[in-house]
TORMIDREN-99962 format. One record per residue: residue number from 0; residue in three letters; x, y, z of N, C-alpha, C in turn. Coordinates in pm, 1 decimal, padded with zeros to 6 digits. Layout:
REC resi resn      nc1      nc2      nc3     cac1     cac2     cac3      cc1      cc2      cc3
REC  NUM  ALA        X        Y        Z        X        Y        Z        X        Y        Z
...
***
This chain:
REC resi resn      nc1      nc2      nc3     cac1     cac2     cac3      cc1      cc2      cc3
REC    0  UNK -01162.2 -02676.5  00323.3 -01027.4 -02655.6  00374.6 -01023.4 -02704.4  00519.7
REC    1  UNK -00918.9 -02791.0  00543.2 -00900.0 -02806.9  00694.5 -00878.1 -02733.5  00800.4
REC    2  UNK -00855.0 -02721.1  00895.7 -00835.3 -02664.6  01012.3 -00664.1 -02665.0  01015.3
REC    3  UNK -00599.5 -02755.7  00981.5 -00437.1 -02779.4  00957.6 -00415.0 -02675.6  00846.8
REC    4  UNK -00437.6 -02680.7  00728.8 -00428.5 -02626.0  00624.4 -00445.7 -02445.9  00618.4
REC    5  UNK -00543.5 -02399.1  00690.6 -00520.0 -02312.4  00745.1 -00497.6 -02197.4  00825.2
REC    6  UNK -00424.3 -02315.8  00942.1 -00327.0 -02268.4  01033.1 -00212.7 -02254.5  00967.4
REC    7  UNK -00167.2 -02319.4  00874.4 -00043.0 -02263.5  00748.2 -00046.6 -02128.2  00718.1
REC    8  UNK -00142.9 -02138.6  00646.3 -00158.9 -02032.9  00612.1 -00202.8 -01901.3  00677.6
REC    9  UNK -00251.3 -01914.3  00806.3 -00188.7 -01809.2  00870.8 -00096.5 -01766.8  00931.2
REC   10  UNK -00002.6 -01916.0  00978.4  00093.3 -01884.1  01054.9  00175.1 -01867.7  00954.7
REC   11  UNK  00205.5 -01879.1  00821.0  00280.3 -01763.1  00750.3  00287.9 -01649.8  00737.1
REC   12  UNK  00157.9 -01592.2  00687.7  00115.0 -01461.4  00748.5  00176.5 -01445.1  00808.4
REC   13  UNK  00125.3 -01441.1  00939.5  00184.4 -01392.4  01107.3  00327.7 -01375.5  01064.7
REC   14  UNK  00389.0 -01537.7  01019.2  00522.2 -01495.1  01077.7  00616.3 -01364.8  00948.6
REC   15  UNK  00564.7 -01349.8  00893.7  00619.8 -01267.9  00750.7  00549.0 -01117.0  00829.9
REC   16  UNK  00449.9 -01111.8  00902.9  00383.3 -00984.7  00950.7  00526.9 -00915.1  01074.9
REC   17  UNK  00574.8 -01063.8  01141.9  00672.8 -01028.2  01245.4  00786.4 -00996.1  01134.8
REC   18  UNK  00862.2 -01072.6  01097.0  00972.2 -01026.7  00989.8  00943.4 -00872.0  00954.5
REC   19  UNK  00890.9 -00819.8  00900.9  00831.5 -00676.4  00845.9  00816.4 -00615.0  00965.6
REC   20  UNK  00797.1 -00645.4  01086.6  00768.1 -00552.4  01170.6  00910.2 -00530.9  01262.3
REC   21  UNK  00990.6 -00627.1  01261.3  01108.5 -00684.6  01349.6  01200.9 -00569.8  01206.6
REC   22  UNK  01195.5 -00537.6  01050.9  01258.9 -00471.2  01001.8  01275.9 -00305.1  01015.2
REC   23  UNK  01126.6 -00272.3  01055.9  01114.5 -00152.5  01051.2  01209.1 -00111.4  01174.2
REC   24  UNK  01248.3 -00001.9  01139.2  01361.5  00109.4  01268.4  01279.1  00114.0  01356.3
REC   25  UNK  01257.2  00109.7  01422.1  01187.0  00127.8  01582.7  01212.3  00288.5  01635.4
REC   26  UNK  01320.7  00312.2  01614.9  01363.6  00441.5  01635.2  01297.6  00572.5  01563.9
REC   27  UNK  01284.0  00508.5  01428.9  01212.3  00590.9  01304.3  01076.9  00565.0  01306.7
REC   28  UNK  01026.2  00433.8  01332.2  00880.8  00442.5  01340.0  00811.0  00429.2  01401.6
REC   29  UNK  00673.9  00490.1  01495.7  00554.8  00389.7  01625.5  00490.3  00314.4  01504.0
REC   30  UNK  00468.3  00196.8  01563.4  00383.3  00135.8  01462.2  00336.5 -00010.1  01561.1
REC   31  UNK  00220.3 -00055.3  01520.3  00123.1 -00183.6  01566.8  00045.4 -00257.3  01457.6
REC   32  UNK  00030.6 -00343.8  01448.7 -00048.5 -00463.0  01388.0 -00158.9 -00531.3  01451.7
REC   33  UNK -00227.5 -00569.5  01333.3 -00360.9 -00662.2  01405.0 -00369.6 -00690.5  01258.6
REC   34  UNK -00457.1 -00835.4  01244.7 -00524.5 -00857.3  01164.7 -00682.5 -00759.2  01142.0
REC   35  UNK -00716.3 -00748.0  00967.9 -00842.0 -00704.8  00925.7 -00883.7 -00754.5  00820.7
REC   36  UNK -01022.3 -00788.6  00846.5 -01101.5 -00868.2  00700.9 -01172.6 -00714.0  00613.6
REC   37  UNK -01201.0 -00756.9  00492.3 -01250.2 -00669.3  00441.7 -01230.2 -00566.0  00379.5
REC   38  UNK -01061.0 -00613.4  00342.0 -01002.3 -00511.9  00258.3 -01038.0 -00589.3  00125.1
REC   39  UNK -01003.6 -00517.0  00042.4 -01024.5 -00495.9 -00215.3 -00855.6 -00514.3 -00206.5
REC   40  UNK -00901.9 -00597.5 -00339.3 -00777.0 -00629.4 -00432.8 -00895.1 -00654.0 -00578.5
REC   41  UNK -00784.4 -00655.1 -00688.0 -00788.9 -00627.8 -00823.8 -00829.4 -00761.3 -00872.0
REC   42  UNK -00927.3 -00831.3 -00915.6 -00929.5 -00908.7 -00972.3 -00872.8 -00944.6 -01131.3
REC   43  UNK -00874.4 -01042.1 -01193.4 -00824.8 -01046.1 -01311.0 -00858.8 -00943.3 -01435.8
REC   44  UNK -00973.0 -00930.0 -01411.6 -01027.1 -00777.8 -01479.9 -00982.0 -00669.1 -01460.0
REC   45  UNK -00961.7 -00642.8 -01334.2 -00888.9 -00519.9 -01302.2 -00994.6 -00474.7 -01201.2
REC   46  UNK -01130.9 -00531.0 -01170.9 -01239.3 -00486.2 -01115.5 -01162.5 -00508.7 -00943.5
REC   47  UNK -01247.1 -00439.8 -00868.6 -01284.7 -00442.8 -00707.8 -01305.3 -00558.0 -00665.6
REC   48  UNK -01276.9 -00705.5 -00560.8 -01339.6 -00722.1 -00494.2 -01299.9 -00758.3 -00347.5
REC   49  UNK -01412.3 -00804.6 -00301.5 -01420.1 -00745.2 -00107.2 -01341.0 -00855.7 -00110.0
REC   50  UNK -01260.9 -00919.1  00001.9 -01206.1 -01014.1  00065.3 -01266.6 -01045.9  00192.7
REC   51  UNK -01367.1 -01099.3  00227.4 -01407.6 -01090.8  00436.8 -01244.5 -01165.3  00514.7
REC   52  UNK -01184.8 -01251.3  00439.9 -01082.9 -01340.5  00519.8 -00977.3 -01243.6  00578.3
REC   53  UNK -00917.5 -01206.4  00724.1 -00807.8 -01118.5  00771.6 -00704.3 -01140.1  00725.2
REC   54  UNK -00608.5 -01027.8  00725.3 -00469.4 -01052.2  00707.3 -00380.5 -00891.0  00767.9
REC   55  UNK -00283.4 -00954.1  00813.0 -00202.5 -00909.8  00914.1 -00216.5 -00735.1  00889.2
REC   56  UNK -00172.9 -00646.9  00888.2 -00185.3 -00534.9  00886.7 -00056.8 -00453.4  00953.5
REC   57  UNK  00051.4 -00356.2  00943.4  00104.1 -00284.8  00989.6  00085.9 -00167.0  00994.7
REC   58  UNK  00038.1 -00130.5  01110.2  00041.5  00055.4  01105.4  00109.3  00109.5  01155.5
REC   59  UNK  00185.4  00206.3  01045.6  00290.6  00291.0  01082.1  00232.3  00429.7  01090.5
REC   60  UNK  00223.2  00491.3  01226.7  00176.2  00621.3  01263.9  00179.5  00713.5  01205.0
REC   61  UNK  00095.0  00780.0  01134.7  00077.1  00904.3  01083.3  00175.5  00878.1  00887.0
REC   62  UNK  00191.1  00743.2  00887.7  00281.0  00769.9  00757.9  00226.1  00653.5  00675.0
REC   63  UNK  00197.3  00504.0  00691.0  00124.1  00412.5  00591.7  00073.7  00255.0  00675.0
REC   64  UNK -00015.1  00230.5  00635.1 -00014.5  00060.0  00674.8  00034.2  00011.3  00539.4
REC   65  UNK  00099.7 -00069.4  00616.4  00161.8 -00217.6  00542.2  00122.8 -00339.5  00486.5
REC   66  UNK  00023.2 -00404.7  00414.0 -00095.7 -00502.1  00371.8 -00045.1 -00643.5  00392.7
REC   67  UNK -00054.1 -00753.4  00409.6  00038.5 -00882.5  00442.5 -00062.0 -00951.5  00356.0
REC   68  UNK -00084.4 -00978.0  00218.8 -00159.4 -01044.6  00134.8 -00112.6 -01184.7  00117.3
REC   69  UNK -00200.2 -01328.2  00115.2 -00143.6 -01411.1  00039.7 -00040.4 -01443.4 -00048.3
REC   70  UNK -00019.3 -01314.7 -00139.7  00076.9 -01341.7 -00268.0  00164.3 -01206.2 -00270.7
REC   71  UNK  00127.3 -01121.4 -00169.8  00228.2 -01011.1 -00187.3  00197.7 -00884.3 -00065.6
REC   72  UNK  00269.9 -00809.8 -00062.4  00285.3 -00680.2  00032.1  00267.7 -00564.3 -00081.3
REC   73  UNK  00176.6 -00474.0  00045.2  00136.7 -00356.8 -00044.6  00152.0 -00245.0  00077.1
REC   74  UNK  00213.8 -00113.6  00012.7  00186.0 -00054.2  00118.8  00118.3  00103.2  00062.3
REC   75  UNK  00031.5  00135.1  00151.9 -00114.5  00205.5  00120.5 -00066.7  00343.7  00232.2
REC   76  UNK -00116.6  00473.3  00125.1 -00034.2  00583.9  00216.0 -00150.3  00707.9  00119.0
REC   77  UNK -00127.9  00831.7  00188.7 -00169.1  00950.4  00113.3 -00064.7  01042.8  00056.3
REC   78  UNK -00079.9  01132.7 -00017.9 -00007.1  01227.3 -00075.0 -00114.4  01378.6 -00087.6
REC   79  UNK -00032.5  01488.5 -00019.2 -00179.4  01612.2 -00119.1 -00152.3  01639.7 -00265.3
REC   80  UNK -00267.3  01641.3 -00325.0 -00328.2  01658.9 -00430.2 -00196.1  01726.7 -00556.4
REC   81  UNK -00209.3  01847.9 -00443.5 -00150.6  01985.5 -00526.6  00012.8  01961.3 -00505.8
REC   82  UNK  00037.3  01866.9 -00419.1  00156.5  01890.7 -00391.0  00215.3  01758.6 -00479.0
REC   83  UNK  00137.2  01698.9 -00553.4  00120.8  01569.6 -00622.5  00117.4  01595.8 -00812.0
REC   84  UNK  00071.0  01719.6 -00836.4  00071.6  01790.8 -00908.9  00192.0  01798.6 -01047.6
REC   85  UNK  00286.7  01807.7 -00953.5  00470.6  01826.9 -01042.7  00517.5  01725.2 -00965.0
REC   86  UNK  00491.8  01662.6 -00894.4  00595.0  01572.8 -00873.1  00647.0  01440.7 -00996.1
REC   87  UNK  00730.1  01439.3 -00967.1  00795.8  01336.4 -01094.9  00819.5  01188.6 -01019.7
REC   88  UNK  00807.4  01148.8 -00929.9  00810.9  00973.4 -00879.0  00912.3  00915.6 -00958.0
REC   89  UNK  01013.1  00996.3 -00974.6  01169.5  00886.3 -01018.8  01231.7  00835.0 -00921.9
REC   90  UNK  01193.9  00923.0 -00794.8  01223.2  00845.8 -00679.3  01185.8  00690.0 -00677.8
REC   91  UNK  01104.5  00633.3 -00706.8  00996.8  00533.7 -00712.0  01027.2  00425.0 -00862.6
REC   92  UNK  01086.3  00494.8 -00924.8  01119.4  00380.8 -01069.3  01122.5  00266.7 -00968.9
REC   93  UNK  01034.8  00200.8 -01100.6  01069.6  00033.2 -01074.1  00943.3 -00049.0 -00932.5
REC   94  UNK  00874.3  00051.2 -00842.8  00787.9  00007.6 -00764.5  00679.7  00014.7 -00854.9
REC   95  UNK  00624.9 -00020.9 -00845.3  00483.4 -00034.4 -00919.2  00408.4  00024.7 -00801.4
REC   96  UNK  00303.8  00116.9 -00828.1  00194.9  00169.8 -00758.1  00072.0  00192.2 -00813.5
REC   97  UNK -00049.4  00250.7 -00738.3 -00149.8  00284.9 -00771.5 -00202.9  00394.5 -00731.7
REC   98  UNK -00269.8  00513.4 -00799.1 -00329.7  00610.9 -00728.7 -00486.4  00620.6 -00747.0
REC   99  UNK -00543.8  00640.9 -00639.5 -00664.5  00638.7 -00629.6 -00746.1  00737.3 -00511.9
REC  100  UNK -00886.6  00789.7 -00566.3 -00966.0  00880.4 -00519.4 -00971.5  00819.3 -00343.0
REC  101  UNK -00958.5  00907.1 -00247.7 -00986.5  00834.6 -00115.1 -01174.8  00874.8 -00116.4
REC  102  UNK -01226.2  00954.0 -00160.0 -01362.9  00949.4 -00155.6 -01425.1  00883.9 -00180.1
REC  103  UNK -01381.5  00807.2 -00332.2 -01444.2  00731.5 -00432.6 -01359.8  00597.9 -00444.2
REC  104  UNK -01267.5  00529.6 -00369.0 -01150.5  00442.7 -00375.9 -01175.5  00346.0 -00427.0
REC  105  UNK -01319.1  00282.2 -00466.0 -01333.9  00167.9 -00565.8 -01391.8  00200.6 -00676.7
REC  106  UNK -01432.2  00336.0 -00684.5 -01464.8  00375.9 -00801.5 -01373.9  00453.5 -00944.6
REC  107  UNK -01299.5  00558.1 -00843.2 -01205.7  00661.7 -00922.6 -01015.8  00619.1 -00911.7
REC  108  UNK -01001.0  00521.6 -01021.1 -00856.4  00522.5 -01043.3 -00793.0  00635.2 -01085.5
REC  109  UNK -00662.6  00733.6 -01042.9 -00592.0  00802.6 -01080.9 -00496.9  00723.9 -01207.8
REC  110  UNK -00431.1  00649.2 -01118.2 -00307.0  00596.9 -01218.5 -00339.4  00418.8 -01153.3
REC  111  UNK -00282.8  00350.4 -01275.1 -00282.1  00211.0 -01249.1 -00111.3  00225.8 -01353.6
REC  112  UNK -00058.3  00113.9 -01308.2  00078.3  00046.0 -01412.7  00014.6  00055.1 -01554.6
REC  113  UNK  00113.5  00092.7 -01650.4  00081.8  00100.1 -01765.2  00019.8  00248.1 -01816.2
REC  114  UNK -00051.5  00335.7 -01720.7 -00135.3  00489.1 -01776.5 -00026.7  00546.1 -01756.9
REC  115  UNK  00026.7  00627.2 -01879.4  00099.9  00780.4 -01885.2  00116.4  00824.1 -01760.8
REC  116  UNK  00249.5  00889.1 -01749.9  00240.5  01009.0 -01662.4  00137.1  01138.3 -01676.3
REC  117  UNK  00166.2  01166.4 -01821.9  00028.7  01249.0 -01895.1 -00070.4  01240.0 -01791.3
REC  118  UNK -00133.7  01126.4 -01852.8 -00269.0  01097.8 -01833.3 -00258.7  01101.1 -01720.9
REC  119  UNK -00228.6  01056.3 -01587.7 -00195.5  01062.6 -01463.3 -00221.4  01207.9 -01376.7
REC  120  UNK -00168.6  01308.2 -01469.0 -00167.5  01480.6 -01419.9 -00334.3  01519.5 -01479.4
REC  121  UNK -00372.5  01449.2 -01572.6 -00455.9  01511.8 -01687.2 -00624.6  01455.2 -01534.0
REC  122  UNK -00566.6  01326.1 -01508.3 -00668.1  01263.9 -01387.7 -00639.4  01372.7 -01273.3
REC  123  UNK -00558.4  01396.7 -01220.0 -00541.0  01480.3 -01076.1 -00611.4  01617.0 -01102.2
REC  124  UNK -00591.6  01610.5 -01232.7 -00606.8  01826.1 -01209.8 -00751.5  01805.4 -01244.8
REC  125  UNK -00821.8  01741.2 -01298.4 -00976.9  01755.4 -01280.0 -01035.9  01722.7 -01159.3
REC  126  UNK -00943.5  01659.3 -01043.4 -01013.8  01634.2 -00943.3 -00978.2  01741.1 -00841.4
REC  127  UNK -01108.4  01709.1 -00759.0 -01138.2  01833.6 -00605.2 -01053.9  01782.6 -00510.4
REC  128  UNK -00992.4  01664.6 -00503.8 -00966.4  01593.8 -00344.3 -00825.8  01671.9 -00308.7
REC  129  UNK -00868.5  01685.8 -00193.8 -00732.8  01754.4 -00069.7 -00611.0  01635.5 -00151.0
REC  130  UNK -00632.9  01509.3 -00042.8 -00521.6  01417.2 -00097.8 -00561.3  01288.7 -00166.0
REC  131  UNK -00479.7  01228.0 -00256.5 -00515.5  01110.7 -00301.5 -00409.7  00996.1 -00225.9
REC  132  UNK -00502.6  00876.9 -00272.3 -00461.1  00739.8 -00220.1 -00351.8  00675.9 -00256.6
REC  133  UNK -00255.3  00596.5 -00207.5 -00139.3  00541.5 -00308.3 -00143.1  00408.4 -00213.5
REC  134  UNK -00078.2  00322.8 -00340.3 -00082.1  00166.6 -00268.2  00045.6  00171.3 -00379.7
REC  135  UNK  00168.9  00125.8 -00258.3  00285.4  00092.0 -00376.9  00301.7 -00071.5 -00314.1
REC  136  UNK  00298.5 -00149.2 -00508.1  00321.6 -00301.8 -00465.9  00458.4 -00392.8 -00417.2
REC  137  UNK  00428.9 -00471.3 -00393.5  00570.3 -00564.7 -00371.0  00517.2 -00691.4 -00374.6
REC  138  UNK  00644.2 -00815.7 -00417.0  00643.7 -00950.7 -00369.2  00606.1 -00960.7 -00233.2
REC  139  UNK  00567.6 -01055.0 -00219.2  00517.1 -01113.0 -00036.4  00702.2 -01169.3 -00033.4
REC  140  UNK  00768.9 -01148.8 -00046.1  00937.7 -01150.1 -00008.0  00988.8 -01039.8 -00029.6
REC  141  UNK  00939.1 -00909.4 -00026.0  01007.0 -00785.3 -00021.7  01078.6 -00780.2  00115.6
REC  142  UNK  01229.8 -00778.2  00108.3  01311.0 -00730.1  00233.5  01305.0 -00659.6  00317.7
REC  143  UNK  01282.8 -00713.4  00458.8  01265.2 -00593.2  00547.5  01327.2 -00486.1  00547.4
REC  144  UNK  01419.0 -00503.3  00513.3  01529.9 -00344.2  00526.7  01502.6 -00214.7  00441.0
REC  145  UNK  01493.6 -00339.6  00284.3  01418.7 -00198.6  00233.3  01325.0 -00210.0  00238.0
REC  146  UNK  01203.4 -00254.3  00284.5  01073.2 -00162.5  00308.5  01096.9 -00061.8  00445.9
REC  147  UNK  01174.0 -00118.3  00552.3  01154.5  00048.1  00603.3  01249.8  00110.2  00515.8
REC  148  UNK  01368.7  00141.4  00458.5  01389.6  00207.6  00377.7  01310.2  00259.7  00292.1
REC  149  UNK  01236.3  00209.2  00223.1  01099.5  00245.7  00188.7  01008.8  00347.9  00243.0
REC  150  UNK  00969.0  00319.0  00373.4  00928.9  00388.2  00484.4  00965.7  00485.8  00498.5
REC  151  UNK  01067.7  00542.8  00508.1  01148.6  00653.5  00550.9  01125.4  00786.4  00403.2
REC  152  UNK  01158.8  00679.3  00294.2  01126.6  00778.9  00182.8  01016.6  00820.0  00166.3
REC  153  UNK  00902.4  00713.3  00174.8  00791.6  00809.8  00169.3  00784.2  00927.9  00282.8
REC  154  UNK  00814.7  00904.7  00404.5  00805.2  01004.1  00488.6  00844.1  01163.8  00474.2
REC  155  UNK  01009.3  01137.0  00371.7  01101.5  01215.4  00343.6  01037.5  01336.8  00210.3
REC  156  UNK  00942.9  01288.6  00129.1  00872.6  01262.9  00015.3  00752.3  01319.3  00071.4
REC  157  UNK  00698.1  01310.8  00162.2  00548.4  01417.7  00222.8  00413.2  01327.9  00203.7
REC  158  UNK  00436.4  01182.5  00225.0  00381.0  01121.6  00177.1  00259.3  01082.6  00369.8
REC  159  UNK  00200.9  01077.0  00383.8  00117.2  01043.0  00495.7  00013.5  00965.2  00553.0
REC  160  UNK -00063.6  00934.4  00636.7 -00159.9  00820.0  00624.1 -00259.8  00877.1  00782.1
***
């Protein structure tokens, strides 16, 4: 890969990291960015793997970072356990998410797209953890407006980071 080629590709990044950050309320949120290497994504299997290459990052204080991936935006937050329990996520139709062990986070899936709600409660209540992990997905063109709209609900929702 050239040196031209990618500077593209980061200066997309970047500039899609500013868009997302230029959306969020300022009023509603503290939040800062930096790039980080070394975050997991899902391979075609569904397996773990590492990424070393950076990508942009938003942290929104005390409530989620924001992921700036090649092919899409993810945003990664906690919930407690028990308080996770009865909740029903109709709030949420239509986002696609993931729940996962923060102890065990490449090991112990809660919920992936496609597992029962069932099965989903049937995973939480055998586990010990205070809170679990959530990564809800998006297009890398999800609208700034509603992702802090977004933002706000999880906040509203008891959702934390």
């Amino acid at each position: 890969m050239e040196k031209k080629e990618l500077n593209q590709i980061y200066s997309r990044l970047r500039a899609r990291c500013m868009q997302l950050m230029d959306g969020l309320d300022h009023r509603a949120f503290e939040s800062e960015w930096g790039w980080y290497g070394g975050h997991y994504y899902k391979n075609e299997e569904g397996e773990y793997e590492r990424a070393e290459y950076p990508i942009p990052v938003i942290s929104v204080k005390g409530l989620c970072d924001v992921e700036i991936s090649l092919d899409q935006v993810s945003v990664s937050t906690k919930r407690r356990r028990l308080d996770t329990l009865a909740y029903s996520f109709e709030k949420f139709q239509g986002v696609p998410f993931e729940c996962f062990s923060i102890e065990d986070y490449l090991g112990q899936d809660y919920y992936n797209p496609g597992l029962s709600m069932e099965e989903f409660r049937n995973r939480m209540e055998k586990s010990q953890e205070a809170a679990l992990g959530f990564s809800f997905l998006f297009g890398f063109d999800v609208d700034a407006g509603f992702l802090s709209e977004f933002a706000k609900l999880l906040r509203r929702e008891g959702f934390f980071y």
